[in-house]
C-alpha positions in Angstrom: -5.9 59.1 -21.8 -7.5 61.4 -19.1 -6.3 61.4 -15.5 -9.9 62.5 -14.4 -11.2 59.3 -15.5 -8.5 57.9 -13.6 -9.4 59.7 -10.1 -13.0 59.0 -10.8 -12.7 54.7 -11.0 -9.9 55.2 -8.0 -12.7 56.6 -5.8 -15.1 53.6 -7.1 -12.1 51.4 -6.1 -11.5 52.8 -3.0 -15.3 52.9 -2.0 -15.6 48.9 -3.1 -16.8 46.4 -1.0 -17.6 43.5 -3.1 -15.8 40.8 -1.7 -16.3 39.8 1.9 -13.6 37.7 2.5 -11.4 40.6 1.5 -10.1 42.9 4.0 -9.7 46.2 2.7 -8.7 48.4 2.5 -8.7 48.5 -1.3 -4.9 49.4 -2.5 -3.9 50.8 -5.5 -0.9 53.0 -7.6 -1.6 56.4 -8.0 -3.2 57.9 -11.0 -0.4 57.4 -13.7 -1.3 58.6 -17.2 1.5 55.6 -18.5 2.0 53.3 -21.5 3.1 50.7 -19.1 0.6 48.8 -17.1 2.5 46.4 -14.4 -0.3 43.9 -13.2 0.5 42.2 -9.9 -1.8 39.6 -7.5 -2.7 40.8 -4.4 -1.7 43.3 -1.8 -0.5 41.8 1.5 -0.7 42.2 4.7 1.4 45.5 4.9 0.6 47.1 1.9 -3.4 48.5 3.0 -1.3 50.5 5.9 1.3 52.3 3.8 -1.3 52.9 0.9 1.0 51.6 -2.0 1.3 48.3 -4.1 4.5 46.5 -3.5 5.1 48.2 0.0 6.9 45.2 1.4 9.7 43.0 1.0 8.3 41.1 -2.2 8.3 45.2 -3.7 12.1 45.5 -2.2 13.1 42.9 -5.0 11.0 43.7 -7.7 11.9 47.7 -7.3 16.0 46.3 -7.6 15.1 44.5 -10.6 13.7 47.0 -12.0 16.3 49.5 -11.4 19.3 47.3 -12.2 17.3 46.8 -15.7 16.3 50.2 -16.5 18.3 52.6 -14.1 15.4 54.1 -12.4 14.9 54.0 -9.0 11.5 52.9 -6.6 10.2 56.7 -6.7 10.4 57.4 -10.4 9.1 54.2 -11.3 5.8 54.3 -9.0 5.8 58.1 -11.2 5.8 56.6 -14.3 4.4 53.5 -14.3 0.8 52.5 -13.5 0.3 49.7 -10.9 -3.0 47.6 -10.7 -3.6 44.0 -9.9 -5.8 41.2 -9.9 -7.0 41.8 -7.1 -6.8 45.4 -5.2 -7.7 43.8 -1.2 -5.6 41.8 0.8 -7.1 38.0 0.4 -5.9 37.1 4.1 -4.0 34.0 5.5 -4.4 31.0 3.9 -4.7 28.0 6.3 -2.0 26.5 5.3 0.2 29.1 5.8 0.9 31.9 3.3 -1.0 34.3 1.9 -4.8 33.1 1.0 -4.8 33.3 -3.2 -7.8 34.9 -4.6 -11.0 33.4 -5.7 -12.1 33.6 -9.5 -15.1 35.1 -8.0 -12.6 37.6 -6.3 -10.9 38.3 -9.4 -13.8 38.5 -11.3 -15.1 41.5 -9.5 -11.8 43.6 -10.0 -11.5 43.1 -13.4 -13.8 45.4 -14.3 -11.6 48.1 -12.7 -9.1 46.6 -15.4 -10.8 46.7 -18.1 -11.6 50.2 -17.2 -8.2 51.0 -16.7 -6.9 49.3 -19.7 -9.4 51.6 -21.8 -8.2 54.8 -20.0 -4.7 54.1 -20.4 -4.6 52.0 -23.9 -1.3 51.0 -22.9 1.5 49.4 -25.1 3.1 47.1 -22.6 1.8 45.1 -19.7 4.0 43.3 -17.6 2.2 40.3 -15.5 4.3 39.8 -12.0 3.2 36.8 -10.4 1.5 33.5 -11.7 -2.2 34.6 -11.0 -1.9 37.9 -12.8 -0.3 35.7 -15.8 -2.9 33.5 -15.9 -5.0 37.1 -15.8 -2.8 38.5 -18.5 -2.3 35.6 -20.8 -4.7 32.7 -19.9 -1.4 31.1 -19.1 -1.7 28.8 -16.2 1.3 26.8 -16.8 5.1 26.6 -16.2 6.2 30.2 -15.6 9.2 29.1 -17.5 6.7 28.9 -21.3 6.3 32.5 -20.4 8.9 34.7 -18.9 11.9 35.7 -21.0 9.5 36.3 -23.9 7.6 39.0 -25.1 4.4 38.4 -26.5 2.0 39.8 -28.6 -1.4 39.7 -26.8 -5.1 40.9 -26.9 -5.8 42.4 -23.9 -9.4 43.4 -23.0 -9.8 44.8 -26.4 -6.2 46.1 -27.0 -3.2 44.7 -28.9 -0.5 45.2 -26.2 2.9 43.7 -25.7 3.4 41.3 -22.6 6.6 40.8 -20.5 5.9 38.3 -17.7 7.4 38.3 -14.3 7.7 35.9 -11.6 6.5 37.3 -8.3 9.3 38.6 -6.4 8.1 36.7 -3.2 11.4 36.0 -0.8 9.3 32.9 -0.4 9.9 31.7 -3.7 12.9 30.2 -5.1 12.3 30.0 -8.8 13.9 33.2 -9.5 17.1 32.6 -7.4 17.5 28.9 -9.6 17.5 27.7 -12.9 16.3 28.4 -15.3 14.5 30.9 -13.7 17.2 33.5 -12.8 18.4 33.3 -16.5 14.8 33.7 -17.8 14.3 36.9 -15.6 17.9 38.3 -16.7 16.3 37.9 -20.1 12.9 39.1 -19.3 14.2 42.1 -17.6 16.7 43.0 -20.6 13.5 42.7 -22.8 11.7 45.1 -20.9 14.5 47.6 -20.4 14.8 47.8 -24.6 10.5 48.4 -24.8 9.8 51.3 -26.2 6.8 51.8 -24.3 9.5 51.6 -21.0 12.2 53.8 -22.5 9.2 56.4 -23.3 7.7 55.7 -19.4 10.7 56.6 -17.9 12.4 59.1 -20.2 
């Protein structure tokens, strides 16, 4: 692992402008030498102005998950645990209402900055938060509930990694606050708490 390669591709990222439906600008974690990689979708619409993945309300929720799992709090865990996503610009409005979900085209493009990472990193866990970065993960595109409250083995651009999937912590969803999704976080959660590569992320 070498956190100069790391600053290098996060001055490539932050330079990008491949997609033009994107606006920028391009967010990202900070350089985390980690054996935890935590894939989410998208920024939205707040996160380009504070700088940080999961800025908002959606990150409110997933940060109190992750500290009623594992103890640590929002600051250690952004210290320890690298975030990328999907896709690193915020997709804009969808017309429907909502936040506009990312092209394959989109996606495409920023997954060479993943597989990049992935190779820096070579990290033993990756935990999926969201339904598009499953599908990104794992190929999975269907029921979050045949994915989350498992772990599963996975090949992941060129690396055997363990996968915990997350729903997206989105106060506009409600599959996390029902059943059987609040059981299948509990469970996922547990799962990740007890993963070695966690335990040895946050000390």
């Amino acid at each position: 692992m070498s956190i100069k390669r790391l600053q290098v591709l996060h001055r490539e990222l932050d330079a990008c402008r491949a997609c033009p439906d994107m606006i920028g600008p391009v967010v990202h974690g900070p350089a985390v030498l980690s054996p935890v990689l935590l894939v989410g979708q998208a920024p939205g619409p707040r996160e380009g102005s504070f700088g940080k993945p999961f800025a908002w309300t959606a990150g409110k929720t997933l940060f109190r998950w992750l500290e009623e799992a594992t103890g640590a709090n929002e600051e250690l865990v952004r210290e320890r645990v690298y975030f990328a996503a999907a896709a690193r610009c915020f997709p804009g409005k969808a017309k429907g209402g909502g936040d506009r979900r990312p092209s394959p085209e989109e996606v495409g493009r920023c997954r060479t900055y993943l597989e990049r990472e992935v190779a820096i990193l070579e990290p033993q866990l990756v935990l999926p938060v969201g339904t598009l970065a499953i599908a990104e993960v794992l190929g999975h595109t269907g029921p979050l509930s045949e994915v989350v409250g498992q772990k599963r083995a996975s090949r992941y651009h060129g690396r055997q990694v363990d996968v915990i999937a997350l729903p997206h912590p989105s106060g506009a969803s409600t599959w996390h606050r029902t059943e059987p999704g609040k059981t299948l976080l509990a469970r996922a959660l547990s799962t990740l708490a007890r993963h070695p590569a966690m335990k040895k992320a946050l000390g």
